[in-house]
C-alpha positions in Angstrom: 188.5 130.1 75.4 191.1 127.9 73.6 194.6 128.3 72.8 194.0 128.2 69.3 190.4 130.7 68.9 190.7 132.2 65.4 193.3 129.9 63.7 192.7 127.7 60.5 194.2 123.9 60.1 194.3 121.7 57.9 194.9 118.4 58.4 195.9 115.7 55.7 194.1 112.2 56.3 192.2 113.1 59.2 189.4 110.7 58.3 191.3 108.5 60.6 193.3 107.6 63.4 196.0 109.7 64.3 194.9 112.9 61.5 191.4 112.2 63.3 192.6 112.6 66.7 194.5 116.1 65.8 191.0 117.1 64.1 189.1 117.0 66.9 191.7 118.3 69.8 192.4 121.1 67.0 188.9 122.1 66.4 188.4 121.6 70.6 191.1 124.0 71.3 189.4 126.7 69.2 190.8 126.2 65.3 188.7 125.8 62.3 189.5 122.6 60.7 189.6 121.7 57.0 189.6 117.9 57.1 191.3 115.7 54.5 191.0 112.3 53.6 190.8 110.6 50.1 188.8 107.9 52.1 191.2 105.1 50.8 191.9 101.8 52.0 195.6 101.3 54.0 197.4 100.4 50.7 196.4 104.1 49.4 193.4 102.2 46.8 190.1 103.3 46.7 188.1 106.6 47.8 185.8 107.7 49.3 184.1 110.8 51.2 182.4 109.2 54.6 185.4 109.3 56.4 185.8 112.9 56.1 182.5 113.9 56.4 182.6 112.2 59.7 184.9 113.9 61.4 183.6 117.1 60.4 180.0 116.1 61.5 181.6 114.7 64.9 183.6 118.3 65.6 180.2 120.4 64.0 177.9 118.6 66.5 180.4 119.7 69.1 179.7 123.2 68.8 183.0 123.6 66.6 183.9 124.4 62.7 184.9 122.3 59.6 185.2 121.6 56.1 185.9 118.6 54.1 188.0 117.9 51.6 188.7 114.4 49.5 191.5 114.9 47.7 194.8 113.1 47.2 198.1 114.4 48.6 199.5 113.5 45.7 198.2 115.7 43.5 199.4 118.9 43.3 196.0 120.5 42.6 194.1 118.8 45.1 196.8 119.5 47.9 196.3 123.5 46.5 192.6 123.0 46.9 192.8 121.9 50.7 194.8 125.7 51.4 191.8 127.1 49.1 189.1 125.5 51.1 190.9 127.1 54.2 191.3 130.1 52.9 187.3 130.2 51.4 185.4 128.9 54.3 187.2 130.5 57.0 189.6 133.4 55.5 192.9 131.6 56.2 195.6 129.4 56.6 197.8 129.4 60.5 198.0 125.5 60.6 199.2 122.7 58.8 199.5 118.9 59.8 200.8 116.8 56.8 199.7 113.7 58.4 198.0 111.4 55.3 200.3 108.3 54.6 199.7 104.6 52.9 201.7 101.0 53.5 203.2 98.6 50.8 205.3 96.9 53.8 207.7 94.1 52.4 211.4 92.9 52.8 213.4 94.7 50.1 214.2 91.3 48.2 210.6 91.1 47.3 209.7 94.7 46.7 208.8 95.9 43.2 209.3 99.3 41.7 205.2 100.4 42.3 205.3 99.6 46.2 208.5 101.4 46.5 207.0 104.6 44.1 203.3 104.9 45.2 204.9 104.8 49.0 207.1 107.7 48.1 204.4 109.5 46.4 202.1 109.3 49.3 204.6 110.3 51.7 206.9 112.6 50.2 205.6 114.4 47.1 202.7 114.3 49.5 204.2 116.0 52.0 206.1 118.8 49.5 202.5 119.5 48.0 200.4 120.3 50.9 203.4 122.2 52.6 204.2 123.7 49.8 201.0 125.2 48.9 200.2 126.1 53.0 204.2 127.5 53.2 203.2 129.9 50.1 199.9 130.7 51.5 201.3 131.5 55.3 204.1 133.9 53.5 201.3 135.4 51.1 198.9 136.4 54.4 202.1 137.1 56.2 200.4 136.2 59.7 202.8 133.5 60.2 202.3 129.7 60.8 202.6 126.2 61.9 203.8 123.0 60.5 204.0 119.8 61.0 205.5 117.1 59.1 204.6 113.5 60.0 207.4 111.1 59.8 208.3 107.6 62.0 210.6 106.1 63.7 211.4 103.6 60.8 212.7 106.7 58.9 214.4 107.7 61.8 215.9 105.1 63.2 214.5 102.2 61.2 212.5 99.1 61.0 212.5 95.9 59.1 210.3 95.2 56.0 209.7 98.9 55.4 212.7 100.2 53.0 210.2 102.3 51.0 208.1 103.6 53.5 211.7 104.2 56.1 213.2 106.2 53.1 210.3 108.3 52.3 210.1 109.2 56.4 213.7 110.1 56.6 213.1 112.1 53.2 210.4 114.3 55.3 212.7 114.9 58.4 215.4 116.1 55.7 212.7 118.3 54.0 211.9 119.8 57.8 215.4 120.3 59.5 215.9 122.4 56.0 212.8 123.9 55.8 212.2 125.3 59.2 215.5 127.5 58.6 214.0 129.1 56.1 210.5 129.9 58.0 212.7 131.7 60.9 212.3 134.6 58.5 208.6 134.6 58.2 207.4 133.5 61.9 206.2 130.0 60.2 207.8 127.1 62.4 208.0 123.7 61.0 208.5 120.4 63.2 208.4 116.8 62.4 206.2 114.1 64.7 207.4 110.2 64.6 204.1 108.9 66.3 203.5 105.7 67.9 199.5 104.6 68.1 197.1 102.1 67.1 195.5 102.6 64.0 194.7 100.8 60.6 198.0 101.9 59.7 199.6 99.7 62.6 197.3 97.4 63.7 198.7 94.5 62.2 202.2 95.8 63.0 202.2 96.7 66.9 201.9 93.7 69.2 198.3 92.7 70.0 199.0 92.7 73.9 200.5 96.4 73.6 197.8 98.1 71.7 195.9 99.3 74.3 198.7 101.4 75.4 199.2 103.8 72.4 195.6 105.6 71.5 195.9 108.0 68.8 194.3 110.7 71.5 197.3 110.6 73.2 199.7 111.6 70.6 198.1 115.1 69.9 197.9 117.0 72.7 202.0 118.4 72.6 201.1 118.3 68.4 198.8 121.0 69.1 200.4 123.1 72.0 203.1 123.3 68.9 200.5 125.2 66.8 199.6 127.6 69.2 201.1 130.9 70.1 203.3 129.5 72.6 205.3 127.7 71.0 206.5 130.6 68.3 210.1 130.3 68.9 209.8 126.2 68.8 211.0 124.8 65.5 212.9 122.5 63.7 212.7 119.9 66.3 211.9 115.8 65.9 209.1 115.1 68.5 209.0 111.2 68.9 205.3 110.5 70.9 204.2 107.2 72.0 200.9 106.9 74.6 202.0 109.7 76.6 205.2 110.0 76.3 207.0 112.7 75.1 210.3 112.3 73.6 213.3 114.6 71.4 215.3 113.0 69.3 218.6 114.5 68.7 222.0 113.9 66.5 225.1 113.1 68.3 228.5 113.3 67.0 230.6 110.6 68.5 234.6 111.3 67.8 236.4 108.4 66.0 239.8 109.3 65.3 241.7 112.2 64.1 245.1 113.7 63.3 246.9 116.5 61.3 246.2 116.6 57.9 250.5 116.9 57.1 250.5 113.4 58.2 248.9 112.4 54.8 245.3 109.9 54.9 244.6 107.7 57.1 246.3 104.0 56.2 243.0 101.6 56.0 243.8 98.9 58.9 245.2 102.0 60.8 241.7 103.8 60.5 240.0 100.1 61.0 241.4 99.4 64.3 240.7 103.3 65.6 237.1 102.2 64.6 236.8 99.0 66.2 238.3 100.4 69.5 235.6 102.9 69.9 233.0 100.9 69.2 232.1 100.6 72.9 231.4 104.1 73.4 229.0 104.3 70.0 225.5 104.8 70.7 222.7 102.2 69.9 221.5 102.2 66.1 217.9 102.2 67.4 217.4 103.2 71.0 214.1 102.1 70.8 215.3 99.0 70.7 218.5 98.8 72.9 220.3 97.8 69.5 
């Protein structure tokens, strides 16, 4: 028996890496899996169907059920396809793991407009379509449901020579700690993952020496304990994963300075020097980094 017997996922650019890794531990733990991947190269150009195909062949041979599906987040109709194939092959939707992303990494003084639009495209439109058309799907069948956004720590908190890509993460954590107030209502729960693993999306990016320590395997298994029945009342939460570590993030209000509002606006190198004396009790920028 697994924790999920009877549920439907779909996971966006599970041909692959980290969306391969939920695939498999999904379909392990009892789900049927519809398995998306437009088969492209890491710069979002190209397609193909092998990649796909192969995960569902890999999780069929091991006594488990799946679908493919090839087409582009970024397409409204092919993301309402992937909740159709869900809905046709195995009669419906429980699960959804927006996971399908592209790089166009460079500093912001050499970006152009296409690597900062296709990014956002990928990302963030792709993103809104798929959980869009599963959100609308989940309330139609009225069983409830599970989502999961995929953003990163370089939305979250940052990283240099990804402007488009940092901005199109951050947009998907604002999408989820707005969306999953809504899905209270309807028993749908919606968290965001910032994952850190080895894949063709990072492989030139981590450290060579480090590599070894973050396998995609090990960022799914709390990813799929949050689709399960268990975690029902678990929602609107950032889950940062790296090897096997599992992290929260949380916001923090740090107090600055205040007074009564009869004592008129701040005066500017009045307000300046309450912000320079509490510098020392601000918290880092990136924690990640000690910075």
């Amino acid at each position: 028996m697994g924790m999920l017997d009877g549920k439907v996922a779909i996971v966006t650019g599970a041909g692959g890496g980290i969306g391969r890794a939920h695939a498999l531990l999904l379909a392990k733990e009892g789900a049927a899996v519809v398995v998306n991947d437009l088969g492209g190269a890491r710069d979002g150009t190209g397609a193909s169907t092998s990649m796909a195909d192969a995960v569902v062949d890999e999780i069929i041979a091991g006594g488990g059920k799946a679908a493919a599906n090839y087409g582009s987040v970024s397409d409204k109709a092919a993301a309402a396809s992937m909740v159709e194939t869900a809905v046709s092959e195995f009669g419906r939707c429980d699960i959804m793991i927006a996971n399908a992303g592209i790089l166009r990494d460079k500093s912001f003084k050499n970006m152009d407009d296409e690597m900062w639009e296709v990014v956002l495209d990928v990302h963030l439109r792709g993103t809104y379509y798929t959980v869009k058309a599963a959100y609308d799907k989940m309330l139609e069948l009225g069983n409830g449901g599970r989502i999961i956004m995929t953003s990163s720590t370089s939305g979250l908190l940052g990283n240099f020579g990804q402007t488009n890509y940092g901005a199109a993460k951050a947009g998907i954590a604002g999408f989820m700690r707005c969306l999953w107030l809504e899905g209270l209502k309807y028993g749908v729960t919606v968290n965001v993952l910032a994952p850190t693993a080895t894949s063709r999306l990072t492989e030139d990016i981590l450290p060579e020496d480090i590599q070894d320590r973050f396998p995609p395997e090990t960022v799914s298994p709390a990813i799929v304990w949050l689709c399960t029945d268990d975690a029902k009342d678990i929602s609107g939460r950032q889950w940062l994963i790296s090897g096997n570590k599992v992290q929260l993030l949380s916001w923090q209000v740090t107090d600055i300075a205040d007074r009564d509002l009869a004592s008129g606006p701040w005066d500017v190198s009045d307000i300046g020097e309450k912000i320079l004396a509490s510098r020392e009790s601000w918290p880092p920028i990136n924690p990640l980094r000690g910075a």
